[in-house]
Structure formats: C-alpha cells, structure tokens
PADREN-28037 format. One record per residue (C-alpha): residue number from 1; z, x, y. Coordinates in Angstrom, 3 decimals. Layout:
<pts>
 resi       pz       px       py
  NUM        Z        X        Y
...
</pts>
This chain:
<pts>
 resi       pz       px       py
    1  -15.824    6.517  -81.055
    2  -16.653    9.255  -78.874
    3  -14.843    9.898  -75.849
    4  -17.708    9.415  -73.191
    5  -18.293    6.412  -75.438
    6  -14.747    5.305  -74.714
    7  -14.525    5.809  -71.248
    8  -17.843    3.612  -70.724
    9  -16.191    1.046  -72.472
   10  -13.019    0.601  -70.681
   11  -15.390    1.000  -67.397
   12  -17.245   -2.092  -68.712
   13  -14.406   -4.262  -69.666
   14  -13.058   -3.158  -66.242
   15  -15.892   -4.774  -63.780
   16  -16.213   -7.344  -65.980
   17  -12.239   -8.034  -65.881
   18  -13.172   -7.454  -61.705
   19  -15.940  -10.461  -61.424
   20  -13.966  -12.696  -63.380
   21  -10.871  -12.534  -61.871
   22  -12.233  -12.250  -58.140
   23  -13.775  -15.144  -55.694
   24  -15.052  -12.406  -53.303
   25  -18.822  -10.822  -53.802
   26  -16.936   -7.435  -53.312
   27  -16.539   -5.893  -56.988
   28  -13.912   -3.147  -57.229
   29  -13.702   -0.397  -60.244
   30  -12.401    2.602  -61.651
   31  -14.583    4.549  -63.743
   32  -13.297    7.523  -65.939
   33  -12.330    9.881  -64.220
   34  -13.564   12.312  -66.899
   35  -16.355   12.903  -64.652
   36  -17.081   14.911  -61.108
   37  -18.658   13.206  -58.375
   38  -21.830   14.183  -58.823
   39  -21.864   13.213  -62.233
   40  -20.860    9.639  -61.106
   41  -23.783    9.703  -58.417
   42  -26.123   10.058  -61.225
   43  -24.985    7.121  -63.030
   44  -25.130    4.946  -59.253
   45  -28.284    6.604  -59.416
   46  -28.163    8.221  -55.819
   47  -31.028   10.149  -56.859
   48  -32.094   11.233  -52.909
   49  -28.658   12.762  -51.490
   50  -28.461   14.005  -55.032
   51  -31.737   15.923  -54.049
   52  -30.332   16.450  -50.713
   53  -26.873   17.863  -51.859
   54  -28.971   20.669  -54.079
   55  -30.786   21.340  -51.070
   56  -27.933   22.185  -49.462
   57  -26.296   24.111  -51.728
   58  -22.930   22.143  -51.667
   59  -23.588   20.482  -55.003
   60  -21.088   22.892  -56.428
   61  -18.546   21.414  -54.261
   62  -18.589   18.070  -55.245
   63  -18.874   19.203  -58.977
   64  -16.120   21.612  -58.490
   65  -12.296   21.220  -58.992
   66  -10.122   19.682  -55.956
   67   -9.994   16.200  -54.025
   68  -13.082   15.024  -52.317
   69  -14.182   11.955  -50.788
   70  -17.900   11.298  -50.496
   71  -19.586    9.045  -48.631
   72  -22.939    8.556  -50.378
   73  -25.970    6.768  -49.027
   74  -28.586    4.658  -50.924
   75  -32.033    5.841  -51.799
   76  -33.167    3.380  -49.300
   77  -30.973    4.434  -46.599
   78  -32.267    7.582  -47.063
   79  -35.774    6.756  -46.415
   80  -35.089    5.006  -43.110
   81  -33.568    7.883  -42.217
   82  -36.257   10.375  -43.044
   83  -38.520    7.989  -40.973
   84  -36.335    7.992  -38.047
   85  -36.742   11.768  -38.722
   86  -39.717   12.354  -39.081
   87  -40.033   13.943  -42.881
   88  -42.147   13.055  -45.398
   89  -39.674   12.979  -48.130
   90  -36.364   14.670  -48.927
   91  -38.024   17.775  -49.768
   92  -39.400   18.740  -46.390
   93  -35.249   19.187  -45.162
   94  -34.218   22.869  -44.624
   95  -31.364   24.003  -46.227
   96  -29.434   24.108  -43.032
   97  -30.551   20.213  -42.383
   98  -29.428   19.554  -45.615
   99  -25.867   21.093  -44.805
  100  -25.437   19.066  -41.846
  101  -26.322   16.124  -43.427
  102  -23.762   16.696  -46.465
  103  -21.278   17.998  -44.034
  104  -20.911   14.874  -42.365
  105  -20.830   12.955  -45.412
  106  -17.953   14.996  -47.339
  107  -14.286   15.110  -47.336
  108  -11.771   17.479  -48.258
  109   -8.473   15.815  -48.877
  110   -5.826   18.572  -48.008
  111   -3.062   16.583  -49.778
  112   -3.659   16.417  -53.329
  113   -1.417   13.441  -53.701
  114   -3.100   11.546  -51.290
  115   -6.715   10.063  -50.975
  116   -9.543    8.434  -49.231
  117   -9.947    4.915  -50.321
  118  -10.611    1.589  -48.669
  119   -7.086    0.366  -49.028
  120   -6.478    2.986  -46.870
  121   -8.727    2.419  -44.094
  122   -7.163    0.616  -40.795
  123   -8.891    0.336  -37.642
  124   -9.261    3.647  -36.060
  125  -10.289    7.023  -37.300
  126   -9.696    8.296  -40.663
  127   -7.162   10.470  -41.668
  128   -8.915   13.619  -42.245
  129  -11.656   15.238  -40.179
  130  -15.284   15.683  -42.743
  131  -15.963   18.899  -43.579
  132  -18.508   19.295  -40.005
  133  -15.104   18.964  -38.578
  134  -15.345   15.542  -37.163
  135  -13.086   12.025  -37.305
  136  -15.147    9.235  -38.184
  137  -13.865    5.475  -37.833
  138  -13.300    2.108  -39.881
  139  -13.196   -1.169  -39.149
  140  -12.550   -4.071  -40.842
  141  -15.322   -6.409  -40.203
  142  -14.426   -9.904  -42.057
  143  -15.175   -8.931  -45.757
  144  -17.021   -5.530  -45.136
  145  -15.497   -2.253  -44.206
  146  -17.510   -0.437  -41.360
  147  -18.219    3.746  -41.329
  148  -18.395    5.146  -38.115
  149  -19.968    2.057  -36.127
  150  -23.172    2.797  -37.912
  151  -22.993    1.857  -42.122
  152  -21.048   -0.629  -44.531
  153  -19.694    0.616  -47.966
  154  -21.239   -1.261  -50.677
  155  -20.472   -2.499  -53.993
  156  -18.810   -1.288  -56.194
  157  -16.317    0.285  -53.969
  158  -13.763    3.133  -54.611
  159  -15.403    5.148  -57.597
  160  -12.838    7.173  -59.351
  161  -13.606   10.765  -60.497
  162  -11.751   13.937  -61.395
  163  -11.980   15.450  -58.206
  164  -11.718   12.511  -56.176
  165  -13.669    9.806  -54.540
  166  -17.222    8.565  -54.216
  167  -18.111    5.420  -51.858
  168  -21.785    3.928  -51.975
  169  -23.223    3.489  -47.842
  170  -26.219    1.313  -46.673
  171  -26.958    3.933  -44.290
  172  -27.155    8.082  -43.019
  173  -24.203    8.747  -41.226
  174  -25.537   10.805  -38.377
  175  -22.917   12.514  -35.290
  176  -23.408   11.198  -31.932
  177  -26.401   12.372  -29.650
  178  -25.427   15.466  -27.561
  179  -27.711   14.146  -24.690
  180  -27.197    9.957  -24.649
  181  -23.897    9.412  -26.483
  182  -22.029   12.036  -24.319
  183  -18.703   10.691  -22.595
  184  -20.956   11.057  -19.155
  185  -24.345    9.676  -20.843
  186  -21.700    6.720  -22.227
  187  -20.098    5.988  -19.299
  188  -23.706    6.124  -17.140
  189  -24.718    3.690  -19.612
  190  -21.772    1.085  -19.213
  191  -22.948   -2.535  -18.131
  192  -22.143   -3.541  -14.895
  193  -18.676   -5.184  -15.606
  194  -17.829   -1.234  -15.081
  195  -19.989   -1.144  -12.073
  196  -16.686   -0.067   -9.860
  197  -15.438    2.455  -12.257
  198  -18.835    3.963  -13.028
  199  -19.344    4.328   -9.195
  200  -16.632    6.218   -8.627
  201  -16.826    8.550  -11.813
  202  -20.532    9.591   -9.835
  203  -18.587   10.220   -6.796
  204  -15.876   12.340   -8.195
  205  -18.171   15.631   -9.648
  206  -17.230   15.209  -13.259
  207  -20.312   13.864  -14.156
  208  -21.622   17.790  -15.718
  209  -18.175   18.675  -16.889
  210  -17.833   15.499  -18.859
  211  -21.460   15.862  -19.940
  212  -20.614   19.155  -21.381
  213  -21.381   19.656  -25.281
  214  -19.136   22.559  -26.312
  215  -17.683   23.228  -29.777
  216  -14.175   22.238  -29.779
  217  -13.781   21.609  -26.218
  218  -13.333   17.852  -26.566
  219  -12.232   15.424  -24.118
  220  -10.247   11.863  -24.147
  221  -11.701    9.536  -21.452
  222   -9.826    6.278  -20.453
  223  -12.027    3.385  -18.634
  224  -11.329    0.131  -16.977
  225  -13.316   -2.677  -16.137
  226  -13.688   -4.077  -12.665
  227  -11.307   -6.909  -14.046
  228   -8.681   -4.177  -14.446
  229   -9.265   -2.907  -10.432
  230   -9.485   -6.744   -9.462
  231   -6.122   -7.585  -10.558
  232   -4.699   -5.390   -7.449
  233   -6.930   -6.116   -5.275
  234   -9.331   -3.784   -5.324
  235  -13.139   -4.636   -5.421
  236  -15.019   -2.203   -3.517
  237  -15.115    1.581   -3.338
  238  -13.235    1.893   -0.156
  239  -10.514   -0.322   -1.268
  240   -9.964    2.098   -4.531
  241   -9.742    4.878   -1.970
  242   -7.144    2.829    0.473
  243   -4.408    2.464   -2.600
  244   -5.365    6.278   -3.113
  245   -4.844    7.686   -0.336
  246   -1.340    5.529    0.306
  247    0.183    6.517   -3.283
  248   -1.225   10.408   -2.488
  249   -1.185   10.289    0.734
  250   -1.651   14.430    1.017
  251   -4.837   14.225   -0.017
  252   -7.145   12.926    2.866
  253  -10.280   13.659    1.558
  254  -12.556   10.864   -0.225
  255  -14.530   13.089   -2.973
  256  -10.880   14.608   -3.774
  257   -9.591   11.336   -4.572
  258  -11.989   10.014   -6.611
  259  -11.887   13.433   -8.179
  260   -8.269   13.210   -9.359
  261   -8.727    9.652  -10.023
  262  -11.411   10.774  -12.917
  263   -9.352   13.137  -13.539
  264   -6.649   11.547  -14.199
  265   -8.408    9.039  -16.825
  266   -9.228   12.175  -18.610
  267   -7.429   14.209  -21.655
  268   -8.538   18.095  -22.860
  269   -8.063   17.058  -26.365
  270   -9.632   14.641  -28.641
  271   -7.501   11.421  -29.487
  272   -7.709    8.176  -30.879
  273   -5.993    5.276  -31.290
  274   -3.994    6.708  -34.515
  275   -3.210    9.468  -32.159
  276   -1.940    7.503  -29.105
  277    0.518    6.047  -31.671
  278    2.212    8.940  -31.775
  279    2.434   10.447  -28.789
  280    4.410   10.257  -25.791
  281    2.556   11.795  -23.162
  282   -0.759   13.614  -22.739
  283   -1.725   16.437  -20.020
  284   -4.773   14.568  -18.048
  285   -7.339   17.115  -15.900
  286   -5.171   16.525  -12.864
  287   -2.850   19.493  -12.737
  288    1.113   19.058  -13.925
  289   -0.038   15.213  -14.122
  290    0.887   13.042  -16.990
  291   -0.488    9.871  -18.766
  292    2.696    8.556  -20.843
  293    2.825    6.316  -23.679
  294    5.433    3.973  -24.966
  295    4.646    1.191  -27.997
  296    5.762   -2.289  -28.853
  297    5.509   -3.875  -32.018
  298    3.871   -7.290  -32.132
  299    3.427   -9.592  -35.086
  300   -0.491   -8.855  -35.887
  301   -0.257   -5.288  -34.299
  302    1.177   -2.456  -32.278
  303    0.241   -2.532  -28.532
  304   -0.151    0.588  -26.892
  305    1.152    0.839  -23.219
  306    0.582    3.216  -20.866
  307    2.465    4.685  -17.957
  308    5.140    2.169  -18.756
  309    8.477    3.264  -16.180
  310   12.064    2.579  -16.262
  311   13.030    2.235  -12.604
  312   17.028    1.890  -12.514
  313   17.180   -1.340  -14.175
  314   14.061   -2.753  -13.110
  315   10.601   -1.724  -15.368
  316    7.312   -1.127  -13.914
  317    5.191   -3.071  -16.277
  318    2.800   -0.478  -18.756
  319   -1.267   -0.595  -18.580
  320   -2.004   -1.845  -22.210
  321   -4.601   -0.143  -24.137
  322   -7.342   -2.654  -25.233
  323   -7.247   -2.100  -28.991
  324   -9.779   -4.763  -30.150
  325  -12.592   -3.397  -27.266
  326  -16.053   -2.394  -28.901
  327  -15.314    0.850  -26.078
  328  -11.930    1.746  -27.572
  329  -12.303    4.709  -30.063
  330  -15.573    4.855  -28.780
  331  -16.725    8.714  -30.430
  332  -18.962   10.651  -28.173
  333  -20.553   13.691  -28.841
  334  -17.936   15.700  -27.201
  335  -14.705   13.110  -27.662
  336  -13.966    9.460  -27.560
  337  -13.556    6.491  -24.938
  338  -11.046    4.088  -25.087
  339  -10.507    0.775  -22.478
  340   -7.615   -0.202  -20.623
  341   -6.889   -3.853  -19.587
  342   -5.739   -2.389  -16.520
  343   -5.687    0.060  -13.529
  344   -4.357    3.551  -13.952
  345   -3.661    6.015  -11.151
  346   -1.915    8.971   -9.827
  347    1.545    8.361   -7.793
  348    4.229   10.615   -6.032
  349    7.288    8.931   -6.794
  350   10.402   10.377   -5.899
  351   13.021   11.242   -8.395
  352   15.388    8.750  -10.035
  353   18.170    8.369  -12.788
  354   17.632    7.539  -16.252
  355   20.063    6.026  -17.928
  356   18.445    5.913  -21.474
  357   19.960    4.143  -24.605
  358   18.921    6.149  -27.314
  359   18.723    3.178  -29.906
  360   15.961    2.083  -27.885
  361   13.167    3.518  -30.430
  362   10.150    1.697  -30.963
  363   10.734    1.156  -34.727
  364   14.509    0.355  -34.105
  365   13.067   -1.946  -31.124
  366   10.927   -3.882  -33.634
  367   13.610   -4.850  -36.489
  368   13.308   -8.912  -36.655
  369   17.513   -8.624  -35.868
  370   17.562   -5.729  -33.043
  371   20.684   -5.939  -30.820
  372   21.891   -8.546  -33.126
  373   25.769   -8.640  -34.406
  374   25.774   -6.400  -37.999
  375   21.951   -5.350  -37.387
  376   21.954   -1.866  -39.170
  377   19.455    0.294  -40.431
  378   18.671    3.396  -42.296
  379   16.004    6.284  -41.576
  380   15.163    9.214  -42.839
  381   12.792   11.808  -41.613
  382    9.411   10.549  -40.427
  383   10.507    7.134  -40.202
  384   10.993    7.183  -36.305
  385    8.090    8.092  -34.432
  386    9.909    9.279  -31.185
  387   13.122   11.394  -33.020
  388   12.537   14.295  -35.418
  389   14.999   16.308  -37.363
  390   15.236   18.689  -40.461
  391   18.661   18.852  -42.789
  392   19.627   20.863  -44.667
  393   18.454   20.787  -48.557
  394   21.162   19.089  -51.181
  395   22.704   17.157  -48.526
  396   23.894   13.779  -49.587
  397   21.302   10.713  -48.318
  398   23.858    9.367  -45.996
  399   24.315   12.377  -44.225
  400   20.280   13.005  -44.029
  401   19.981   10.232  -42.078
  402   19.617    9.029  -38.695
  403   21.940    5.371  -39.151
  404   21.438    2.223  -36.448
  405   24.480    0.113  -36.211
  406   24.783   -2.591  -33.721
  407   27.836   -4.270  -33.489
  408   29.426   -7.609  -30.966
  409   29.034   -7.574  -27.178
  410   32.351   -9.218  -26.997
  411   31.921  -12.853  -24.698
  412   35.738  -12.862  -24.050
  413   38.440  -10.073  -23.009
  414   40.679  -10.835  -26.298
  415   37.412   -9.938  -28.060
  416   37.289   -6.492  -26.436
  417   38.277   -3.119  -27.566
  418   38.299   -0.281  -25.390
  419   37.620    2.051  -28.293
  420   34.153    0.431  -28.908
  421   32.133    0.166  -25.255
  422   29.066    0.705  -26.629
  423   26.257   -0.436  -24.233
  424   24.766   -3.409  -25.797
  425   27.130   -3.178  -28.802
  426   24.607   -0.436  -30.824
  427   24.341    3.391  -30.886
  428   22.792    5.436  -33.511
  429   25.536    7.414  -35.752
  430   24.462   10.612  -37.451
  431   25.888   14.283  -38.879
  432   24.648   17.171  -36.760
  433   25.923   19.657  -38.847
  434   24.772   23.516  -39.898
  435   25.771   21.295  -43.478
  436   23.705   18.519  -42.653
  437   21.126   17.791  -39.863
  438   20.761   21.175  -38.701
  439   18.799   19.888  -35.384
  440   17.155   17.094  -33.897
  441   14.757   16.008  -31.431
  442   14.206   13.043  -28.851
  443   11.363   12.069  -26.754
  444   12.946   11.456  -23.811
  445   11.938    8.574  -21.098
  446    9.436    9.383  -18.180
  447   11.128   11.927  -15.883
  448    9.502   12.568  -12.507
  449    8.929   16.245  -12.130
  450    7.674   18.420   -9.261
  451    5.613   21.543   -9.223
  452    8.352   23.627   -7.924
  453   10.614   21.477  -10.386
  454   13.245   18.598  -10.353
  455   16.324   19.008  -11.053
  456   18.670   17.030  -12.794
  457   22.241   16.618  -14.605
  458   21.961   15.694  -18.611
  459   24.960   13.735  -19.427
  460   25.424   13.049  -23.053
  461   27.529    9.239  -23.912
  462   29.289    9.009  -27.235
  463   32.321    8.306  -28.945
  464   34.083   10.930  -29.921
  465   34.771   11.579  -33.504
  466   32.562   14.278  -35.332
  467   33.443   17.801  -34.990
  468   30.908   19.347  -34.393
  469   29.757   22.181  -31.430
  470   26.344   21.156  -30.475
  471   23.801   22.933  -27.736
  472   21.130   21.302  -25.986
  473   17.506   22.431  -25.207
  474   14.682   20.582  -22.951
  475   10.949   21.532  -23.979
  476    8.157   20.794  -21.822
  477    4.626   21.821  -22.284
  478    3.449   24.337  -21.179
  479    6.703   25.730  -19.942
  480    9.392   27.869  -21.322
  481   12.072   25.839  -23.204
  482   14.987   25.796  -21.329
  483   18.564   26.263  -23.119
  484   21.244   24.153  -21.277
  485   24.523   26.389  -20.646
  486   27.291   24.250  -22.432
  487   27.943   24.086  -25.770
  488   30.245   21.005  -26.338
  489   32.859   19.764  -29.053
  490   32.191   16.279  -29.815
  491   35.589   16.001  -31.123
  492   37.433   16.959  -28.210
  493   38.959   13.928  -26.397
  494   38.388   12.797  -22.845
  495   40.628   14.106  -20.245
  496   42.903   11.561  -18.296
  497   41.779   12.814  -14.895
  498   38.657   10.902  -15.804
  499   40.354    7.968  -14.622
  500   42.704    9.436  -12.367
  501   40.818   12.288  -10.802
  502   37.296   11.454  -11.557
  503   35.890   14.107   -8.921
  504   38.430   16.638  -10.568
  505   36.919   15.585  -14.304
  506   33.403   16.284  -13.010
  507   33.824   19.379  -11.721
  508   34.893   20.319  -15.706
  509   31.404   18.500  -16.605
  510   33.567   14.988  -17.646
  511   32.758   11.552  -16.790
  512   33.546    8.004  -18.016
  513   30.205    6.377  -18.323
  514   31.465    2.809  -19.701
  515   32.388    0.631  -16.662
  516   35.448   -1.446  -17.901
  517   37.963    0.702  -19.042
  518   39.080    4.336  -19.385
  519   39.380    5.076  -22.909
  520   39.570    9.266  -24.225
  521   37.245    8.492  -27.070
  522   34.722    7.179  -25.268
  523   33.047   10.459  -23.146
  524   30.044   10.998  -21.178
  525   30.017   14.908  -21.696
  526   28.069   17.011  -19.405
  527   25.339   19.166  -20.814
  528   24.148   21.445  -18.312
  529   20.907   21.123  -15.419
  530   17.113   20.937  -16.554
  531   14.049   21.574  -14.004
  532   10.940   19.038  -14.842
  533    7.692   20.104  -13.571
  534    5.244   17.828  -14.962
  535    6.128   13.681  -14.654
  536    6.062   12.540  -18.349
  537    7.908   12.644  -21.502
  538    9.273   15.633  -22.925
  539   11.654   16.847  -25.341
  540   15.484   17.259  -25.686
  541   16.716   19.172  -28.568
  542   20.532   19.015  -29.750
  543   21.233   21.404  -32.603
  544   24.164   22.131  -34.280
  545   25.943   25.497  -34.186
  546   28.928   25.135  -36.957
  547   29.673   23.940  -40.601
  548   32.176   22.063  -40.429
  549   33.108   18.922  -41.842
  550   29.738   17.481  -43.650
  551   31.057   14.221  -44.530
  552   31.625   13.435  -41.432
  553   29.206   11.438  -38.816
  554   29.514   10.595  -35.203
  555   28.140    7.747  -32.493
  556   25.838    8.339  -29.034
  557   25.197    5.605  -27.047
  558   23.552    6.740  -24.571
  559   21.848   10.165  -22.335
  560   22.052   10.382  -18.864
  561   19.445   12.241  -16.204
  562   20.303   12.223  -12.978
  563   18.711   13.676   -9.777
  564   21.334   16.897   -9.093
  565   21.495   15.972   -5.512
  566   22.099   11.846   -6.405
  567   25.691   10.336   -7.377
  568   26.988   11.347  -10.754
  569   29.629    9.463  -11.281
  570   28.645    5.586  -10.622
  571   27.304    3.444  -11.095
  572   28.873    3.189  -14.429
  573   27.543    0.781  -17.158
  574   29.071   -2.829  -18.867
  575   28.577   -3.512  -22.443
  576   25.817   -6.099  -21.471
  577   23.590   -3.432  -19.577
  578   24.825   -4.262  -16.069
  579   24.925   -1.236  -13.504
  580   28.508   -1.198  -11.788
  581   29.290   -0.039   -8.558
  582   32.773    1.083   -7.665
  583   33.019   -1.679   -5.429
  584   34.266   -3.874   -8.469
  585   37.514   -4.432   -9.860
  586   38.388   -4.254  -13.196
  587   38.408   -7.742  -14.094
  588   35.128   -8.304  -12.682
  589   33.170   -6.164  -15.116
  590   31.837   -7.718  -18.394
  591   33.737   -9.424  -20.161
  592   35.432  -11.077  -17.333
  593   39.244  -11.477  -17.133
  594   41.651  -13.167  -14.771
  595   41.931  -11.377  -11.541
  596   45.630  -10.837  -10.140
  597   46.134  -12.804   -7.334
  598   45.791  -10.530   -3.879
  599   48.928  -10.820   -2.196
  600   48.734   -8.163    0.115
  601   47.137  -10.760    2.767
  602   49.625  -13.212    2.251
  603   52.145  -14.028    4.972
</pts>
C-alpha cells in the first residue's frame, strides 16, 4: 500500500472511530500530517481562500516549513463577504486586499511545542497575535466555539498537518471599523443603561483622543453602568462631580474632573482579560495614577478585582471586573473595552502601613486547605503569578523551589512555642542562594505614593536560620530602581535589646515584630527606606549575594512598609492576625494565659 494510500486510511478509520464513539454533532480528526496546510485545504475543498491565498502571495507560507494556525473560511462565507464588499468574485481582490485578508486569518505559533487548537481556547483572546498583528477572541458558546464575536469553527475541527493547524470558519474574519467600532464610536454607541457614564466621557475632551486610529498606539478603556454609579449614590452628573471634587478636592474645575475621571478608566496599552490576570497594576492617562489588580479564585472562575486596598486591618472592598459582559474584551479598532460592576475613581489618600503576609498569593490563597494545620505546597517557577525567581541550573528540585508550609495557630499557651510565631501559623520557606535561587521578586500590596514621593521603612519578618547575605531592591515604573542600603545576614540572631531596649534595637535597624514573646530567632530585620511615587503595586527584589550553604532553606513571614514619619515599632502582630498595641500585657496577647494577680493596689 502506498503511503498517501495509508495515511487516507487511518484518516478514515479515524472519523469513523469519531462518529461512533461521540453523542455530540461535533466530529473531531487528525489527518496525516504528511501534508501542509494548503494541501489539506484542497482536500476540505476551500477552493476560494485557496484562490485568495495565491492572490496574496502567502501561499508559500502556509505550504512552507514551521507552525501555523489557519483559520479558513467556507466558499460560501466567502461570497457573503465579497457581497458585503462589493466584488464580483475572488478575482477582482488586489494583491494587497488579498494580504489583509490572509493576514488576519493566519497564525504564526512562536513556540514550536505549542499550538493553536480548540482545546486550547478559553474565554478571552488567544494566545498569539495573527500575523496583521492583532488578538482575536473565543468563546465558548454551548457546543460551538466563537472567533472573534463574528464566526463559528465548523466540523471537522482541529485538522492536523506538518506545519501545523487548519480550522474550517462559517465566516470572513474582518478587523474592527476604524470609524464605528472605535473605543469613542463604541462607547457613543452604548445603550442608555450607560447614559451617566457616556455623558460624562462627552464632557471630559477625550472623545478625539480615544477616537484616534494610530498603529500601535492602543488603548484599554474600563466602563460602568449607571447601576455601578447608583450603588453610591450617584445618579446625575452633578452628583458624579460632588464625590469628585471631595476625594480631589484640588481640583475645582468641572471639565477637569470629568477629565481625570475618563482618564482614569483609561490604559496606554492594549489588555484583555488574559492580561488583567497577570498584572498587578496598570498606568491609567491620569498622571502617576494607578488602577491595581488583585484576583480570587472561585469554583467556576477567577474574579478579577480592581483597586482592592488593605487599610490596617480593615479592606476596602475591590471593583470586580464583569467577566461574563458581552462589553468585556470588547476589541475596538484601536484597543478593547471591558465592564466593571462597579464605580472606579481617583482618591488622595494619605499614607499608611502595610503589614503584608507574603503567603498571601493568589494561587497559595486558593488551595482547598489554605491556612489549614499541615497545608503545604510546592512551586516552581511560573507557578505563582505575583513572585518570580530564576536559580541557578543543576540545583536540586527542593532547593528550586518556592515551599508553603502552614503549620498550628496554637488555641492554648502549653501549645505555644516561642520559636514558631508565625502570623497565622504559615510562611513561605525557600534557598536564596548564589547556589540556588539567585533572586526573586514580589509584587508588593498597594502603596500610596506621592509625586514628590513617600517614604517608607521596609522591614523584613522571618525566622532566622539560612545563611545567607541578601540585598533588597524596589522597582517602580517608570522610575529608577532603587537599591536599599543594608545588606543583611539572615542567620544572625536577634539582639536582646529588642526586648529590653527596643528604641536602642531600632536605631541598629532591629525590631520584634511578633507580639507575644521575645524570641532571637524570630527578627523583623530592617532593610533600608524606599520613595513611592505612583499609588499601586510595584516590585521588591531580594537577591542573594553569597554561596554558601545550598542545602540549606529559610522562613519569612511577613514584610513590613511603614510611613518613615509613623511608629515603627508597634503595633506588633499575634499569631491570629490581631494588631497589638503596647498597652497589653503579655498574657493578654493570643493565646491567652493567666494574668498575675496586680498587687501593687492592694492594701
């Protein structure tokens, strides 16, 4: 049997095996993957974008080594489109036409081990950008997989060939309209559930900006309903501009605060929803003014919150992105819309501490067991969205990875051990070693900035064990990183003025963070003053500067910032959480104990 002969055969027995064994209409196969893409459209007899591919002179492409995807439309789609164009037939395209057209169709998969197939798809953008530069979008629709809001893939589904993929379309993709389906022509065009939002986005003079078709200049626009204003109270114009002009109250002027307030629901930089799940802030058009982003994990999928604050111990509840909205990863010509089920705006805040427990990670956050007794968990590389780090090559898998341990908030003093006052019982334990992770990085919580800069002390919480010298940088965009002056010894133990000098101890850049009892392995360590200009997220860096001991790992519980002109040294923290003020004794602080009777009063 010949080999073409072959490979039809197992091709055959293959969609037959498929109908048989499948209740659903939808027929998936594999066919040899002797054959280029082309070649395959032949057989599916795509005969028009065939005819449209030559025209454009990209046929090569798709018959050439390397990994494509290619979405393909059917003869017939191709006929309603040349209607909707205007051409007689596929013939009367230029060859410049016909390179658009193809453009927008065709993939080049940069990683060769990866590809472009419908198991792949989630709801959002693709992947990779087409070769016209562009992310299209999928969507799941019941049964049927969606291109781009405008086409379903047909049967048969995921066609194999040598160099890559070919999937069959009902209709001509075509890029959005550079005159109606701009952000501003969207937005204009919004029914009036957005009258509020679409009256002020007139008002504020972004209207031509926004408008603006410009290649690679793309924007980001958030939008909100008047539901979203309604829920604080706001229902008119002038009542948007009231709870402006108190949370900035140096701007008086009306047409500046709607301005910023635009502005402010704006990005310079095209993202979607696959994007927002990975970032942690985004610059808006508002100078040195932040949109930030924080994630939880739900059972069906991961909600998207923005502008989400720790406030001491209290949290200011996050605007959540509305992920299932027909205006979310809405593409426009020049970006993309998304909807908020809330209200979003600008306000001064003044500085405050962050006490931030660095276990808190939105993956580590999501394990069924978090903060349970003997939770633990593993990660390497690329596994936690919110902490990056590189090691160094041979090193053993234990000492690659970033560990989560949590262990027993103790209920009872005989349960306690002073050598173990980790808040909420968990801490991440790693090797920062020249030998093993050579450096890491840490999105840090929201810090409120300034334009001439805040100023705060970073205190770094752990138990000490490794040694290891480590040095600390803080990265902000569009700023110079700035390298914190101490390099510290995480195996050097706590000194006892701590406890008995604690002024004294901070004027040497020691602390005791934990609130119940003075222990010199557990050490808040100070690591030197940062300046934050923008409010948002940023980056702290903590690299290793020695080779030490590679086997060896150590814990941190926890990073401090606080203000530079605020109290360092309380309150401290219990192993529950709890804030603690000096005005407590000893035995009051978590896990209780028997106070000593007072008898100083006592006559």
């Amino acid at each position: 049997m010949k080999k073409e002969s072959l490979f039809a055969f197992v091709a055959t027995i293959a969609v037959m095996l498929a109908v048989s064994s499948c209740e659903k209409d939808v027929t998936e196969i594999v066919i040899s993957d002797d054959k280029q893409i082309d070649e395959l459209m032949e057989e599916q007899s795509l005969t028009s974008f065939l005819t449209i591919l030559d025209i454009s002179g990209l046929r090569s492409t798709v018959h050439a080594y390397g990994n494509y995807a290619l979405f393909a439309p059917t003869n017939e789609a191709v006929d309603m489109y040349l209607q909707q164009v205007n051409k007689a037939s596929v013939t009367a395209l230029t060859h410049e036409e016909a390179a658009n057209i193809v453009k927008y169709h065709l993939w080049n998969i940069s990683d060769k081990k990866d590809s472009l197939t419908t198991k792949d798809f989630v709801d959002g953008r693709m992947s990779y950008p087409n070769f016209a530069g562009t992310y299209l979008t999928t969507k799941q629709e019941g049964e049927d997989i969606r291109i781009n809001r405008q086409a379903y893939i047909e049967s048969p589904r995921d066609i194999k060939a040598s160099n890559g993929y070919l999937h069959i379309i009902d209709q001509v993709l075509t890029p959005p309209d550079t005159l109606t389906e701009s952000l501003t022509a969207r937005v204009r065009a919004l029914p009036e559930t957005f009258s509020l939002f679409k009256e002020a986005f007139e008002r504020s003079g972004l209207a031509d900006l926004l408008a603006t078709n410009k290649k690679g200049d793309w924007k980001t626009l958030f939008i909100q309903d008047n539901e979203a204003f309604a829920t604080e109270g706001i229902n008119t114009l002038n009542d948007l501009v009231t709870v402006l002009r108190a949370n900035t109250p140096a701007i008086e002027d009306e047409d500046s605060l709607l301005r910023n307030f635009i502005g402010y629901h704006a990005v310079p930089r095209l993202v979607y929803v696959a994007d927002l799940l990975a970032a942690s802030s985004l610059e808006t058009l508002v100078k040195n003014q932040v949109i930030t982003f924080t994630r939880e994990f739900a059972a069906t999928e991961t909600r998207i919150l923005l502008n989400e604050l720790k406030l001491g111990q209290t949290t200011e509840a996050g605007i959540p992105l509305d992920r299932s909205s027909v205006y979310t990863d809405w593409t426009c010509s020049n970006g993309v819309i998304h909807k908020l089920n809330g209200n979003i705006q600008i306000k001064i805040r003044s500085a405050y501490r962050i006490y931030w427990d660095i276990a808190e990670q939105p993956e580590i956050m999501a394990l069924r067991n978090f903060r349970k007794p003997g939770c633990a968990a593993d990660y390497n590389p690329g596994d936690l969205s919110e902490i990056t780090w590189e090691y160094k090559s041979g090193t053993p898998v234990a000492q690659q990875q970033i560990h989560y341990y949590c262990g027993t908030v103790p209920q009872t003093i005989s349960a306690f051990d002073e050598k173990f006052q980790y808040i909420y019982g968990d801490y991440l334990r790693l090797n920062l070693d020249l030998g093993a992770i050579r450096w890491m990085e840490m999105v840090t919580p929201v810090l409120i900035g300034s334009e001439a800069g805040t100023t705060y002390k970073v205190w770094i919480c752990y138990r000490r064990e490794l040694e290891c010298y480590v040095k600390t940088s803080f990265k902000q965009a569009g700023y110079d990183d700035q390298i914190l002056p101490y390099i510290f010894d995480m195996s050097l133990y706590a000194p006892n003025d701590i406890y008995n000098q604690p002024e004294v101890a901070e004027l040497d850049g020691w602390k005791m963070y934990n609130a119940k009892k003075y222990n010199s392995v557990v050490i808040s360590k100070l690591l030197g003053t940062i300046k934050v200009y923008t409010t948002g997220r940023h980056i702290l860096r903590l690299e290793p500067t020695t080779n030490r001991r590679v086997g060896q790992l150590g814990n941190i519980d926890m990073i401090q910032f606080i203000p530079i002109d605020e109290e360092q040294l309380w309150p401290r923290v219990d192993v529950k959480g709890n804030w603690v003020g000096p005005e407590l004794k000893a035995c009051e602080i978590w896990p209780l104990e028997e106070c000593p009777v007072d008898t100083t009063n006592i006559e």
